[in-house]
matplotlib code that plots the C-alpha trace (Angstrom):
import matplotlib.pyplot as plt

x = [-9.2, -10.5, -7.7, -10.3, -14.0, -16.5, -20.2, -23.2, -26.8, -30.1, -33.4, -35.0, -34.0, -30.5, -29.5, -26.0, -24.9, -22.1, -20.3, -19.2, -16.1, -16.5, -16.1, -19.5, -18.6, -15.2, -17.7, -19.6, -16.4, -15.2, -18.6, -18.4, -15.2, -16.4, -18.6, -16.6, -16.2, -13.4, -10.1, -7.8, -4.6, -5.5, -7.6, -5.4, -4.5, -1.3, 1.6, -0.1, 0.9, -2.8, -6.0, -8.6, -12.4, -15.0, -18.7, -20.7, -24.0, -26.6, -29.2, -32.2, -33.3, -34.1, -32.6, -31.0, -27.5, -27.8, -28.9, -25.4, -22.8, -24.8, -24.2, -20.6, -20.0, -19.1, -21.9, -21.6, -24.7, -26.3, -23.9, -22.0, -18.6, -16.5, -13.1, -11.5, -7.4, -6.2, -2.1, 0.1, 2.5, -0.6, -3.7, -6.4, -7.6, -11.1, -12.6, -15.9, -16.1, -12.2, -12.6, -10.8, -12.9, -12.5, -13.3, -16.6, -17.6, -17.5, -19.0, -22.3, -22.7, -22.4, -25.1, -27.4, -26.7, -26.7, -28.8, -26.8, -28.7, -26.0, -24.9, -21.8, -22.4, -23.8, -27.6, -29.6, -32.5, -31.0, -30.7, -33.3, -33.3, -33.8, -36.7, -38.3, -38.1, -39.8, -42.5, -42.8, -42.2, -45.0, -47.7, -47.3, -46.3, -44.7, -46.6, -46.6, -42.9, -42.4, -44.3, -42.0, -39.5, -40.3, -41.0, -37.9, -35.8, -37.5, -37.2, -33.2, -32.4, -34.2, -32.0, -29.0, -29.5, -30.1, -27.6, -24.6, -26.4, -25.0, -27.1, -24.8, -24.6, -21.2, -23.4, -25.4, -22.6, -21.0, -24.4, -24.1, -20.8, -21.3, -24.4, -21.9, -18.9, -21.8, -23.0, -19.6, -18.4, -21.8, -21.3, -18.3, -19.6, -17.5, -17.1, -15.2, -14.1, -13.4, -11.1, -9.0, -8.4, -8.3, -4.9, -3.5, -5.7, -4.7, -0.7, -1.3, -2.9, -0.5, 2.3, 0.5, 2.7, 6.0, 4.5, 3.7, 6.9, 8.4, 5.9, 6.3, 10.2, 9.7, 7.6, 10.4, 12.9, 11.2, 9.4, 10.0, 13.7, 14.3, 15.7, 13.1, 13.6, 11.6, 12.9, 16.3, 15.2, 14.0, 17.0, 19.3, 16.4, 17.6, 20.9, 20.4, 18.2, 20.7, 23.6, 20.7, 20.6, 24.4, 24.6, 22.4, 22.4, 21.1, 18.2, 17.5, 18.5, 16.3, 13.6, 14.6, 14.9, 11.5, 9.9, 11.6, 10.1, 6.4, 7.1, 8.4, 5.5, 3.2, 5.0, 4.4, 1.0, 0.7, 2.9, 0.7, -2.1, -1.2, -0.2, -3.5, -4.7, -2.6, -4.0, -4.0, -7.4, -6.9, -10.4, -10.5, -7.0, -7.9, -11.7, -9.0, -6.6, -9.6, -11.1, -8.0, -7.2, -10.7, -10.3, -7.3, -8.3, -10.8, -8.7, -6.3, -9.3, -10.0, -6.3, -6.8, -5.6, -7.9, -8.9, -10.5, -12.8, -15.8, -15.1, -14.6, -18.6, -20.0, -18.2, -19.8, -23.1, -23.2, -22.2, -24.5, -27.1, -26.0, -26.2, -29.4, -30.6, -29.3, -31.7, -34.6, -33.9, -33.2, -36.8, -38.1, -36.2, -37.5, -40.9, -40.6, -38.9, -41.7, -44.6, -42.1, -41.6, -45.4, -45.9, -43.9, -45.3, -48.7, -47.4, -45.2, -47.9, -49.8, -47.3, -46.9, -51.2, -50.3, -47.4, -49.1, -52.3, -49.6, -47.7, -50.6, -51.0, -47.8, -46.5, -49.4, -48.0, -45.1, -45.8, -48.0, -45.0, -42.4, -44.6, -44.8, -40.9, -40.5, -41.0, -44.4, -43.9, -43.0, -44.2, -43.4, -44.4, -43.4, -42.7, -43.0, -41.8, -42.4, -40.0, -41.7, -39.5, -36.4, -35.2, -37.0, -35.8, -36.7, -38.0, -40.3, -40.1, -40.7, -38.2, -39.3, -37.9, -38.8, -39.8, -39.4, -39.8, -38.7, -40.0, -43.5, -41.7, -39.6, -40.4, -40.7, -36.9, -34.9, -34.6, -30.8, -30.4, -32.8, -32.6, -29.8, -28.3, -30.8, -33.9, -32.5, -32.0, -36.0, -36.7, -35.1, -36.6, -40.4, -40.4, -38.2, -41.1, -44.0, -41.9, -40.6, -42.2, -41.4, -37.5, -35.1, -32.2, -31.8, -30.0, -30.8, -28.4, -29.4, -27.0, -28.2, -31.4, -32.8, -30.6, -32.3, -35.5, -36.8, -39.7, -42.6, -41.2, -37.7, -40.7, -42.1, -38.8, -38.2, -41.9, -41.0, -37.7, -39.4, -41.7, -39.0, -37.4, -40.0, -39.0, -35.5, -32.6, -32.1, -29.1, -29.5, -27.0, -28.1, -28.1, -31.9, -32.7, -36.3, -34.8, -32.8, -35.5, -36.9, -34.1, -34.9, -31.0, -28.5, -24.4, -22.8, -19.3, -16.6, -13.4, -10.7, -7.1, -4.9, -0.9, -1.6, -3.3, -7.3, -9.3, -12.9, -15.1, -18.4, -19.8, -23.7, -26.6, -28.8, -31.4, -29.9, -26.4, -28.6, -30.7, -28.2, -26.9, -30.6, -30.3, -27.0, -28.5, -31.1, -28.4, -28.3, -24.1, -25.0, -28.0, -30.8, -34.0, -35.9, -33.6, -33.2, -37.0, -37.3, -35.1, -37.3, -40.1, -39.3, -37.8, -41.2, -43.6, -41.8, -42.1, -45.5, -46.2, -44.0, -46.2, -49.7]
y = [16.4, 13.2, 10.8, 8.2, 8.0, 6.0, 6.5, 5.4, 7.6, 5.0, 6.9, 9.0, 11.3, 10.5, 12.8, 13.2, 14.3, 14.8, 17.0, 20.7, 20.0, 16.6, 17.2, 17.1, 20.9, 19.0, 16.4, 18.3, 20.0, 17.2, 16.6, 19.7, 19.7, 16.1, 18.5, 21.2, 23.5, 26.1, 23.5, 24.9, 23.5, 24.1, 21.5, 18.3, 16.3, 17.6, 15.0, 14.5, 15.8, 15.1, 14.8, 12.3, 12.2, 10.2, 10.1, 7.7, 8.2, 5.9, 7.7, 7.2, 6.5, 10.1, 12.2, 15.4, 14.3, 11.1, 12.8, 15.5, 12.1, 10.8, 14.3, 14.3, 10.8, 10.0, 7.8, 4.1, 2.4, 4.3, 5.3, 8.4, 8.4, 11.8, 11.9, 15.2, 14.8, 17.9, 18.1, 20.6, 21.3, 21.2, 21.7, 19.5, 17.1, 15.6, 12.4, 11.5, 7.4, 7.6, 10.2, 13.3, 16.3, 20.5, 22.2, 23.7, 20.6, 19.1, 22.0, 21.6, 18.1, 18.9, 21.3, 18.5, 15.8, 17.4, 20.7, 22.3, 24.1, 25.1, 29.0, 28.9, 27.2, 28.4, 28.5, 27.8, 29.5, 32.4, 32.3, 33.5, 30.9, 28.7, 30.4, 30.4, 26.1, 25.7, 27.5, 25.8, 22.5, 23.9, 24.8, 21.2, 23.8, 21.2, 20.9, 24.5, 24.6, 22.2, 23.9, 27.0, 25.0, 23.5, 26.9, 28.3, 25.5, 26.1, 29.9, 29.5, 26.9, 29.4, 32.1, 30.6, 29.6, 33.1, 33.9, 31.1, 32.7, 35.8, 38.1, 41.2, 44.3, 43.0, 40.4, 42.8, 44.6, 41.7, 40.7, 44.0, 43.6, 39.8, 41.4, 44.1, 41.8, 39.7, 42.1, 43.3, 39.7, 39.3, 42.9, 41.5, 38.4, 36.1, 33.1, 30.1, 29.5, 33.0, 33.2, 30.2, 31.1, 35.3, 35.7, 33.8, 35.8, 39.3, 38.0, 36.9, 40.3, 41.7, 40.5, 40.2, 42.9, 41.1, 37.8, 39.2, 40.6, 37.5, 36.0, 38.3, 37.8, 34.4, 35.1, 37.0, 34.6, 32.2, 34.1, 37.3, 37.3, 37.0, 34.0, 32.0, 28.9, 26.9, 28.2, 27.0, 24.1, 23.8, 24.1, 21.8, 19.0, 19.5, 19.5, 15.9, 14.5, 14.8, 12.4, 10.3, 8.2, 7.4, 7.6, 5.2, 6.8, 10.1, 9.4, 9.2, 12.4, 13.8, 12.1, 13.9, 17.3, 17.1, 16.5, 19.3, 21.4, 20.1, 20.7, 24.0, 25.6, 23.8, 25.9, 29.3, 28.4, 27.6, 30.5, 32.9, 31.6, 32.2, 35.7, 37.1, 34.7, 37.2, 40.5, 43.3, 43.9, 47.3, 47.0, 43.5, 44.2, 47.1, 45.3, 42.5, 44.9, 46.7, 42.9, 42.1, 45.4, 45.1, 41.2, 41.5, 44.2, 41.8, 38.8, 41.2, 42.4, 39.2, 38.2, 35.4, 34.1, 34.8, 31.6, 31.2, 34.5, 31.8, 30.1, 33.0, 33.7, 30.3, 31.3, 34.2, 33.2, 29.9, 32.5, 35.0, 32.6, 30.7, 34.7, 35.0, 31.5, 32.9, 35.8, 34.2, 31.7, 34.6, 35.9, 33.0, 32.5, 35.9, 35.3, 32.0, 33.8, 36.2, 33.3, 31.7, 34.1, 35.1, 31.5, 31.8, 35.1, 33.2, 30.0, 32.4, 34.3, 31.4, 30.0, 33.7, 33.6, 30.1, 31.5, 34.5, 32.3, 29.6, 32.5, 33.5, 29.9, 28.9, 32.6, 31.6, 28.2, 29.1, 31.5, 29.5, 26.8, 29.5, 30.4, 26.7, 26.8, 29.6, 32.5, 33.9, 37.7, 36.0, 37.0, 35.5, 36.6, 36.0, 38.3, 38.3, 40.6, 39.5, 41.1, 41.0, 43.4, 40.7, 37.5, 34.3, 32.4, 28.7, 29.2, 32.0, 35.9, 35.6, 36.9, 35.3, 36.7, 35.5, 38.0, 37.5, 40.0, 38.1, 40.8, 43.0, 46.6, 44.7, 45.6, 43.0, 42.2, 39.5, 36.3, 36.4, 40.4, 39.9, 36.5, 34.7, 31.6, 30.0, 31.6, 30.9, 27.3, 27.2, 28.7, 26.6, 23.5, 25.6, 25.9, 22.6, 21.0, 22.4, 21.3, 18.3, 15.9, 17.5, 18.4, 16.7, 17.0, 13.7, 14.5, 17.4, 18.5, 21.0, 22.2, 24.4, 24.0, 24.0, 26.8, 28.6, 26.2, 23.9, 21.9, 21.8, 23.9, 21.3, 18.7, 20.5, 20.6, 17.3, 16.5, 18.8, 17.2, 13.7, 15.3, 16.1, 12.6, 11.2, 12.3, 12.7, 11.7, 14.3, 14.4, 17.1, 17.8, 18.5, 19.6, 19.2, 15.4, 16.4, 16.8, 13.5, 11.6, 12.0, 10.2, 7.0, 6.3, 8.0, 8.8, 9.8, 12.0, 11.4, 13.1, 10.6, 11.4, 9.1, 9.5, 12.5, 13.9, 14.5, 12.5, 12.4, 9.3, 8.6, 5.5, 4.3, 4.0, 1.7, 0.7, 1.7, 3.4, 6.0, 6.6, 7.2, 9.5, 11.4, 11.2, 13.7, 16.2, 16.0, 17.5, 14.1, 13.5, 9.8, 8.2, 8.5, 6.2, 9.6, 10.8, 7.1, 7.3, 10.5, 9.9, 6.4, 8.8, 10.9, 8.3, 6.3, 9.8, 10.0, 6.0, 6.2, 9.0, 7.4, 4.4, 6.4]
z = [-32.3, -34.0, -34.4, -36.3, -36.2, -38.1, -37.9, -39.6, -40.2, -40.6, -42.0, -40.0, -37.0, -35.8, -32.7, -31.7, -27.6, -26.0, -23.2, -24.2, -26.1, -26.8, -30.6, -32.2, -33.5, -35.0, -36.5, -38.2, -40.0, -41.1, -42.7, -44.2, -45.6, -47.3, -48.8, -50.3, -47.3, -47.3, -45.6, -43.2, -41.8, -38.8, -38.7, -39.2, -36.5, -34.4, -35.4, -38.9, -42.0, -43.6, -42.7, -44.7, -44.8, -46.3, -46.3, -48.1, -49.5, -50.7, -53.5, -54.5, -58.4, -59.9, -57.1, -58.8, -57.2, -58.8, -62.0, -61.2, -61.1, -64.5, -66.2, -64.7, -65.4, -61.7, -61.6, -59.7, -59.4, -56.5, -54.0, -53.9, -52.0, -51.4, -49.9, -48.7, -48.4, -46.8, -46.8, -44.8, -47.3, -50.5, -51.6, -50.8, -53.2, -53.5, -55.1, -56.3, -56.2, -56.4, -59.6, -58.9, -58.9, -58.1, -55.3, -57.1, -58.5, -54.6, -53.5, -56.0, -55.5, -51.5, -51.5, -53.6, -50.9, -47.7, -46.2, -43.0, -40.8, -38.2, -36.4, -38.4, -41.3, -45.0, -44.5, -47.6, -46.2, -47.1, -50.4, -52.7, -55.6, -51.9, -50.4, -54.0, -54.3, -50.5, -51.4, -54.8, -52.9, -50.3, -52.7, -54.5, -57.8, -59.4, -62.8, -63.4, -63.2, -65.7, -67.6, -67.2, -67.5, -70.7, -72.5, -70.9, -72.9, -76.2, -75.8, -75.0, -77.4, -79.9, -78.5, -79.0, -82.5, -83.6, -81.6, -83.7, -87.0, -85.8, -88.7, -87.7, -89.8, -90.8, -92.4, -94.0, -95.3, -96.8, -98.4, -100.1, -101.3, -102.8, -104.7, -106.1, -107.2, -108.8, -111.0, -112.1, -112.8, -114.9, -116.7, -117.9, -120.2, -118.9, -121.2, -120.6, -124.1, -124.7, -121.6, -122.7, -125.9, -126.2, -124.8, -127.8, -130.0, -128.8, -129.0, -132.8, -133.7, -131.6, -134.1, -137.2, -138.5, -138.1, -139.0, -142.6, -142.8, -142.6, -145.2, -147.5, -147.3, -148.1, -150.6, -152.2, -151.6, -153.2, -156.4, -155.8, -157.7, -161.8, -161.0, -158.9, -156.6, -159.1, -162.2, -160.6, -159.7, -163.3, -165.0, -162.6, -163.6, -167.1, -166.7, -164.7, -167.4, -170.0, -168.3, -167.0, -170.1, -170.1, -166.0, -164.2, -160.5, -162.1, -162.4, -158.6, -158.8, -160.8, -159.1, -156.0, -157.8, -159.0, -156.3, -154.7, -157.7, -156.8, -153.0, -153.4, -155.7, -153.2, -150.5, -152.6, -152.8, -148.6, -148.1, -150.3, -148.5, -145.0, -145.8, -146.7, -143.7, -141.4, -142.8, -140.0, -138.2, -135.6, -134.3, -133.4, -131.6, -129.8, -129.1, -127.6, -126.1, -123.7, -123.2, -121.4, -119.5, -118.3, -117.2, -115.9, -113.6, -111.9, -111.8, -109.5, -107.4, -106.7, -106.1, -108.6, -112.1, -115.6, -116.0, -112.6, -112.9, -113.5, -110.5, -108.3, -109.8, -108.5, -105.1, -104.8, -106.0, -103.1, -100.4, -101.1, -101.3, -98.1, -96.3, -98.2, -96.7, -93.3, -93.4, -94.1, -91.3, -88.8, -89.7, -89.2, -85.6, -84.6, -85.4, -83.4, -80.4, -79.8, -80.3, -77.4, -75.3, -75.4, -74.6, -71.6, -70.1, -69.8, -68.2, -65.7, -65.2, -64.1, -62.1, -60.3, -59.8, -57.8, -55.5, -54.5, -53.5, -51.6, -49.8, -47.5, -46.4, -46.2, -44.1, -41.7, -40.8, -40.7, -37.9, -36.4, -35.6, -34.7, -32.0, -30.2, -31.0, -28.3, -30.8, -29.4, -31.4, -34.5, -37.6, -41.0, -44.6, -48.0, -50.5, -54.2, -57.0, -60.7, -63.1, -66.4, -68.0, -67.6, -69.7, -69.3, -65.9, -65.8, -62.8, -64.0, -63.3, -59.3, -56.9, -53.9, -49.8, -46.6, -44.2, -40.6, -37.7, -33.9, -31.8, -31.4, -32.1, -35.2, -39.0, -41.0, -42.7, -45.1, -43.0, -43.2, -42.0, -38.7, -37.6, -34.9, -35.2, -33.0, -34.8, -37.9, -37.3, -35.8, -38.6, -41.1, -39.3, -39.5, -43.3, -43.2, -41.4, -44.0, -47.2, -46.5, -48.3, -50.9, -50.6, -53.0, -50.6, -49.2, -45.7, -43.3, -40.8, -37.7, -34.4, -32.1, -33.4, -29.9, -28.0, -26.1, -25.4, -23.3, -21.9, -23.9, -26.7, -27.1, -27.6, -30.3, -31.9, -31.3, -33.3, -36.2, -36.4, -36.6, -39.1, -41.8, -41.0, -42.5, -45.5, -45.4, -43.0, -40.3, -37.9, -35.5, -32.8, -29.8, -25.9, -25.5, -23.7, -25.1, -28.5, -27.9, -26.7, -30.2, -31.9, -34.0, -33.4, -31.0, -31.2, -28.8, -28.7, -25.9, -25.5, -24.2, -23.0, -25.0, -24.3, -23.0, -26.4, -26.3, -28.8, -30.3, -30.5, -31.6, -30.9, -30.9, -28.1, -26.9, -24.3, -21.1, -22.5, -24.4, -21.0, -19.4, -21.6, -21.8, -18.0, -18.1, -20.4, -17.5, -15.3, -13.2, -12.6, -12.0, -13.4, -10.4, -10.8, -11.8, -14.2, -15.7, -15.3, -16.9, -19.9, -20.6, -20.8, -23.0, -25.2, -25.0, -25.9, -29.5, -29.5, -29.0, -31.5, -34.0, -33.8, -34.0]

ax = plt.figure().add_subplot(projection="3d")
ax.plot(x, y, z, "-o")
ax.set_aspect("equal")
plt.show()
């Protein structure tokens, strides 16, 4: 197990060595669980009660996992740094620049920052959606997948705007219902200064009867009798005027008394009047009596008060007009939809026309280098089935599969059913090879890329692997001294007894340390002046070529 271990990967190739069970299998799990691999207990230290790993990585401006921290607002200038803490008695955390982050989130940045190409790892080249972006990256396609792309968007923010309109037949029944309570509310005549003032109206007809009653009591009261109010009042005015000449305080009296006369005929004349004001009208009253019935009946419909009948009216009226509004606009959204999604059936199309002319070239390479990589029956194709009949993909309608058949009697089959661990990892570093200068994956790992190989073929490996370093940095573990050789920097992994515990280290090469090393992997035990000679070779060839 590793107790501690720091290492650091320069551009280009970097090659990592080391006996059989030195722990370069353990260091590339810890790598991958600083990526988002699957963590088990098993794996911390004995003693420990956690296990902690960090990887740093330094991006480049534009790179889609710098673009993933921007989205995810993990962003810190250019560098990216993961830590894994796996606990014994929890669940494992993980930080992004010392943010906290999921699992998933980990994993998708992972799978932006690093490519594994290992027997027991998850192999990208596997996947579809994989296959289809190193041919794309292959055929230099670029353009026309923007182009995709870009009609993809429009089509799907189109989409989803008809889609938030939502123009159901729920819609379209309560469009049909508004219209309805419209035309009901505008059958009735409403009127705002009817409303407010015909309940009053209907309750003074309603009573006219006993209101003119009353009156006409009154009436009586007052003039009705032999004896009237006035003629009273008439005779007690007398009576006051004839002490008033020998008693001074009567004639306030009779002041007062006469005044009451004027104020009472002034009353029989108001009182006369507002009787035949109050005469009985049965039409009006029953015209008023079916007016309200009929309001009324609305104003519960609605669950509202009378008054507010003309306000439940404008309602209606905006609401059906917004639906209305939303109709129109769905038209016009459909209409735009087709024109878009006739827009991108030509630019797939196109972009299918390209892939089909790439995949002939690129499945002839490609077989061409599994051969010098000790796969002489080899045969590699590429497959592509358009589905027109689906939904828009913003990578087009292309379902792209590499083929690969390893041996002359073999039918060509999916890369991931046919393939070993070995092939699969030549394979990867074949199409790896062809693509790379256009990969956006900034670090390549392979292990056991070579099993199985050697001599002139473990040289060719070596080339390819220098090949895709010059895009992107590779690290390739490896038993090959061939594949070693090829290394623009060397780690090496010893396994020490340390109070009686094993441990893992990993510690750099140079000059005559990293011959020697090559010189092992020759199969010298001890350095010999041919093997020491031998491993300068074959570090010198990739010099050399490097420098061409």
């Amino acid at each position: 197990m590793i107790e501690e271990a720091n290492a650091d990967f320069g551009k280009g190739l970097t090659v990592i060595t080391g006996e059989t069970g030195s722990g370069k299998s353990v260091f590339l799990q810890a790598l991958g669980l600083a990526l988002g691999s699957k963590a088990d207990t098993q794996m911390i230290r004995s003693g420990e009660e956690r296990a902690s790993i960090s990887a740093t990585f330094n991006l480049a401006t534009g790179s889609p996992a710098l673009s993933f921290l921007e989205e995810h607002q993990l962003d810190q200038k250019n560098e990216c740094i993961l830590r894994r803490i796996i606990n014994r008695d929890a669940r494992s955390r993980a930080f992004c620049n010392e943010t906290p982050i999921t699992l998933a989130t980990l994993e998708q940045l992972g799978r932006l920052l690093v490519d594994v190409h290992a027997q027991h790892a998850g192999r990208k080249i596997v996947d579809s959606a994989a296959q289809r972006e190193q041919l794309d990256a292959y055929g230099k396609l670029e353009e026309k997948i923007l182009t995709v792309k870009s009609v993809f968007q429009e089509w799907k923010s189109l989409s989803e705007q008809l889609k938030s309109i939502d123009n159901s037949d729920a819609n379209e029944a309560r469009k049909e219902l508004l219209e309805y309570q419209i035309l009901e509310l505008e059958d009735a005549n409403l009127d705002l200064d009817e409303l407010s003032s015909i309940e009053s109206e209907y309750k003074m007809l309603a009573k006219s009867d006993g209101y003119i009653a009353s009156l006409k009591e009154a009436d009586v009261i007052l003039s009705g009798n032999e004896n009237t109010v006035v003629e009273s009042l008439r005779t007690v005015i007398r009576y006051v005027k004839q002490i008033a000449s020998e008693v001074p305080a009567a004639a306030n009296l009779s002041c007062l008394l006469e005044q009451a006369e004027m104020s009472t005929e002034e009353a029989i004349h108001e009182l006369g009047l507002l009787g035949d004001s109050l005469e009985q009208d049965p039409k009006r009253l029953t015209y008023l009596d079916d007016r309200l019935r009929d309001l009324h009946a609305l104003s519960r419909k609605h669950g509202i008060e009378l008054q507010r009948l003309n306000e439940k009216y404008v309602s209606l009226q905006n609401e059906l007009g917004s639906l209305t509004s939303k109709s129109a606009e769905t038209q016009s959204l459909a209409k735009n939809i087709v024109a878009c999604r006739t827009k991108f059936d030509a630019a797939a199309k196109i972009l299918s026309l390209a892939r089909m002319k790439v995949r002939t070239r690129m499945s002839k390479e490609i077989t061409e280098k599994l051969k010098l990589l000790d796969m002489p029956y080899a045969n590699f194709e590429i497959s592509i089935h358009s589905m027109t009949d689906s939904e828009p993909h913003s990578s087009g309608v292309d379902q792209v599969e590499f083929l690969v058949s390893t041996n002359p009697e073999s039918s060509l089959c999916p890369l991931g059913k046919i393939a070993s661990g070995g092939e699969l990892s030549r394979i990867s570093l074949a199409v790896q090879s062809s693509t790379a200068a256009h990969s956006q994956v900034p670090c390549v790992i392979y292990d056991e890329v070579d099993t199985g190989i050697g001599g002139d073929t473990a040289n060719t490996v070596g080339e390819n692997l220098l090949l895709v370093a010059s895009h992107c940095q590779v690290i390739c573990i490896t038993h090959s001294p061939q594949v070693a050789g090829a290394g623009t920097s060397h780690l090496l992994m010893e396994k020490k007894i340390i109070n009686k515990q094993s441990s893992a280290q990993v510690k750099a090469v140079f000059g005559k340390s990293r011959e020697s090393e090559i010189s092992r992997m020759l199969g010298a035990k001890k350095g010999t002046t041919s093997s020491i000679a031998h491993a300068r070779d074959l570090i010198e060839v990739h010099v050399k070529s490097e420098s061409k």
